[in-house]
C-alpha positions as CSV (number, residue, x, y, z in Angstrom):
1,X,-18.7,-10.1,30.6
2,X,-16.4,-13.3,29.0
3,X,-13.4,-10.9,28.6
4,X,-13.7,-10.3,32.6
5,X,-13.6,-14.1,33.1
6,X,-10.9,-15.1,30.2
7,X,-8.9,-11.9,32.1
8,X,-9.6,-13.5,35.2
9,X,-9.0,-17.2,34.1
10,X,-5.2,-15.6,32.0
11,X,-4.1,-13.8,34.6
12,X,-5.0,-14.1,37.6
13,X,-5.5,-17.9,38.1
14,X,-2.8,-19.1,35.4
15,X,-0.9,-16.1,35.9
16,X,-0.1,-15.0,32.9
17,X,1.2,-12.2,31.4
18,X,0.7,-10.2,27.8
19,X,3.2,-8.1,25.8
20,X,1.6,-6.7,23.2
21,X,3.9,-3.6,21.0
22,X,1.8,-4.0,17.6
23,X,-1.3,-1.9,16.7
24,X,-4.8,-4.1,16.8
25,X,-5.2,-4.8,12.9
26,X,-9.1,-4.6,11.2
27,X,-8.0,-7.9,9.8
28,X,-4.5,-10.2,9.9
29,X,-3.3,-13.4,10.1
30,X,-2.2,-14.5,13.4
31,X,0.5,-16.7,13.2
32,X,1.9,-18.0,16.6
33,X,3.9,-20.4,18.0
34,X,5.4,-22.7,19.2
35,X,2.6,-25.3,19.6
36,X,3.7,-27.6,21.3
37,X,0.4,-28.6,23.4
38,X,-3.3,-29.2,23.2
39,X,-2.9,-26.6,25.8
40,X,-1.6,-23.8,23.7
41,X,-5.3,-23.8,22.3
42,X,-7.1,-22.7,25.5
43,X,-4.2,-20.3,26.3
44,X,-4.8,-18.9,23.4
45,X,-8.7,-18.1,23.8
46,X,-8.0,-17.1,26.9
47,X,-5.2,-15.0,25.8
48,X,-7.4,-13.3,22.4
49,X,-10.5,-13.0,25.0
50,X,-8.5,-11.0,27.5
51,X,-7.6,-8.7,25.4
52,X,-11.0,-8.2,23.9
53,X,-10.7,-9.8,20.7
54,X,-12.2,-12.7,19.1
55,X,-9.9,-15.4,16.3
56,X,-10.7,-17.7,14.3
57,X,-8.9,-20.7,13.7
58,X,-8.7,-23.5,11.0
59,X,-9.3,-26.9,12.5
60,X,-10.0,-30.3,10.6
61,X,-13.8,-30.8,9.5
62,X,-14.3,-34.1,12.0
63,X,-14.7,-31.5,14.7
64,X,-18.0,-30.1,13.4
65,X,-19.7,-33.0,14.3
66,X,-22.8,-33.2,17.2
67,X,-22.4,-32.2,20.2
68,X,-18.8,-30.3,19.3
69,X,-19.7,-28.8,16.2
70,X,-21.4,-25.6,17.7
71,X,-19.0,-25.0,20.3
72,X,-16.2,-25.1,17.8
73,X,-18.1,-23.1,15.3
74,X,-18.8,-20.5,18.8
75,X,-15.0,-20.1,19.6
76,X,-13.9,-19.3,15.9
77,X,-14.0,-23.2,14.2
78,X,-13.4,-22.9,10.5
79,X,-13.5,-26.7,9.1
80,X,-11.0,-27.6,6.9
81,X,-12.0,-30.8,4.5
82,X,-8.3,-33.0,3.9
83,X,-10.2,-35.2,1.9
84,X,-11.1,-32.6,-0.7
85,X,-8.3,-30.9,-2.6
86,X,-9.3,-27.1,-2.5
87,X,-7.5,-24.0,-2.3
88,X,-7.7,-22.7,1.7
89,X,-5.6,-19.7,0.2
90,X,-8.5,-19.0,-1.7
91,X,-11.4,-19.4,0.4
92,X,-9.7,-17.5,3.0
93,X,-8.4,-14.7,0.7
94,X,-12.1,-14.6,0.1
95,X,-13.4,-14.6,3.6
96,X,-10.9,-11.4,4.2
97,X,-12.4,-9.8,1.1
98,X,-16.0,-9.9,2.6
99,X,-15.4,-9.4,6.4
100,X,-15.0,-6.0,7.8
101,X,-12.8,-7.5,10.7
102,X,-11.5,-10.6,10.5
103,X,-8.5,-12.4,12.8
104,X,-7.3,-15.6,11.4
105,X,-4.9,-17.9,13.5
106,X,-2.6,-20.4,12.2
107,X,0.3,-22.2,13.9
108,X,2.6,-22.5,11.4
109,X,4.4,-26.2,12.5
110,X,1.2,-27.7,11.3
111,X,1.7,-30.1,14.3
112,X,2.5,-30.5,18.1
113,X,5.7,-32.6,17.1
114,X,8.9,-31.2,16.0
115,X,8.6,-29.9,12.1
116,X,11.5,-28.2,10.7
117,X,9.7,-27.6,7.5
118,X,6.7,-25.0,8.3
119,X,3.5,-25.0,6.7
120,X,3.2,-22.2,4.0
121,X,-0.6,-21.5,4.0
122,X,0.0,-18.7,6.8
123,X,1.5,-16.9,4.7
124,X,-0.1,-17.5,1.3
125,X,-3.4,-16.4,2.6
126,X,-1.8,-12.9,4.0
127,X,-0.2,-12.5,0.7
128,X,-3.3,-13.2,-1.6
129,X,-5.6,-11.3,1.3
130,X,-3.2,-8.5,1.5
131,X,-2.9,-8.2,4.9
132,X,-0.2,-8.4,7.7
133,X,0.9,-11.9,9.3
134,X,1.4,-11.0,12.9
135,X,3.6,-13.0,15.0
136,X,2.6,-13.8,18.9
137,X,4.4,-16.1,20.4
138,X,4.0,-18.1,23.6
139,X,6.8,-18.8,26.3
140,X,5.6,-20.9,28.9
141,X,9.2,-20.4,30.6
142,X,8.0,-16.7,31.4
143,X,4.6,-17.4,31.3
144,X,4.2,-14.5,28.3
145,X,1.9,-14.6,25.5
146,X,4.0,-12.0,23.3
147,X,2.4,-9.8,20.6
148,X,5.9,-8.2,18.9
149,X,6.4,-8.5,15.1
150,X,4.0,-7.4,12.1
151,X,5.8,-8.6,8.6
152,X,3.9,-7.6,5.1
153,X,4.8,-10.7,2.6
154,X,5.7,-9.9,-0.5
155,X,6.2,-13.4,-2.1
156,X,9.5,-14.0,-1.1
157,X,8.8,-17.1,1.2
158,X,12.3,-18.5,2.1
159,X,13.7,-15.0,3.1
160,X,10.5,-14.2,5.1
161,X,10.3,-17.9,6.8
162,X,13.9,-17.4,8.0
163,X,12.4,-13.7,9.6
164,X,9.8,-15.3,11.0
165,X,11.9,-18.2,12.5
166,X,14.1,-16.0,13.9
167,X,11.6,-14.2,15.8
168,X,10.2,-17.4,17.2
169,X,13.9,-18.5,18.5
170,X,13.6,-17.3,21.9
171,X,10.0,-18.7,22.7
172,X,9.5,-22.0,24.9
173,X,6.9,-24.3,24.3
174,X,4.9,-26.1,27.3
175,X,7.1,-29.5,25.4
176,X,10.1,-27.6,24.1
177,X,12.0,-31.0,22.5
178,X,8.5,-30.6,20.4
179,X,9.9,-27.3,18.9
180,X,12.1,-27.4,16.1
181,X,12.5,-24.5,13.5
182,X,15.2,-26.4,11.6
183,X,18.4,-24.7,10.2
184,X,18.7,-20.9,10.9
């Protein structure tokens, strides 16, 4: 029943359209951009929900709290503590280890303002998890949410960032002066 109304809500009402060429992984990290918006989170959900799948998604620990917390822990919420230095990488790895599907989404900017210099945790967490980062990306010029690169890392993190980047190149975020994948 929701994946008839996010369908309805994705493509019919916003009119948006999928582009999906890579197989439906047991478990990867999802790493998409450009997030430029608040928006690009409810696109998003819709987006996963249409296409009958369910995320989850890292978001800061102040979220959690009444009445938001269970809403946020319902769509995918995974609180991340800034205050506390401990390894994401790890607990994630972890949470791959144990789940028998698992779908984690991280947008790799690490903000909604320009960031040349991309957060690594994306791709740390594949790496120690073992599993494949795939990249969707989300062009609000052709109203496409675009599911079109799988990459395996294999510890090489400036050669893979530049692979990733260069996939990203031709996406347009909802604020595109708030996109900025630095030197290519």
């Amino acid at each position: 029943m929701w994946s008839k109304l996010y369908s309805f809500l994705y493509y019919r009402v916003l009119g948006w359209k999928t582009d999906i060429s890579v197989p439906d992984y047991e478990k990867c990290v999802i790493c998409a951009a450009p997030h430029t918006s608040n928006w690009d989170f409810f696109l998003g959900k819709l987006f996963y929900g249409a296409i009958r799948r369910k995320a989850h998604f890292l978001i800061k620990k102040e979220w959690f709290i009444f009445p938001f917390g269970w809403i946020v822990k319902a769509a995918g919420g995974i609180p991340v503590d800034r205050d506390h230095k401990h390894s994401m990488v790890d607990r994630m790895a972890c949470r791959f280890a144990r789940s028998g599907r698992f779908h984690l989404v991280i947008t790799p900017e690490g903000t909604r303002k320009p960031n040349p210099d991309w957060k690594k945790g994306f791709y740390f967490i594949a790496l120690k998890a073992r599993v494949p980062v795939v990249l969707v990306g989300v062009d609000y010029r052709t109203k496409t949410i675009a599911v079109g690169k799988v990459m395996y890392p294999t510890g090489d993190w400036e050669r893979e960032i530049h692979e990733v980047k260069c996939y990203f190149k031709d996406f347009q975020g909802k604020h595109p002066h708030n996109f900025n994948l630095g030197a290519l």
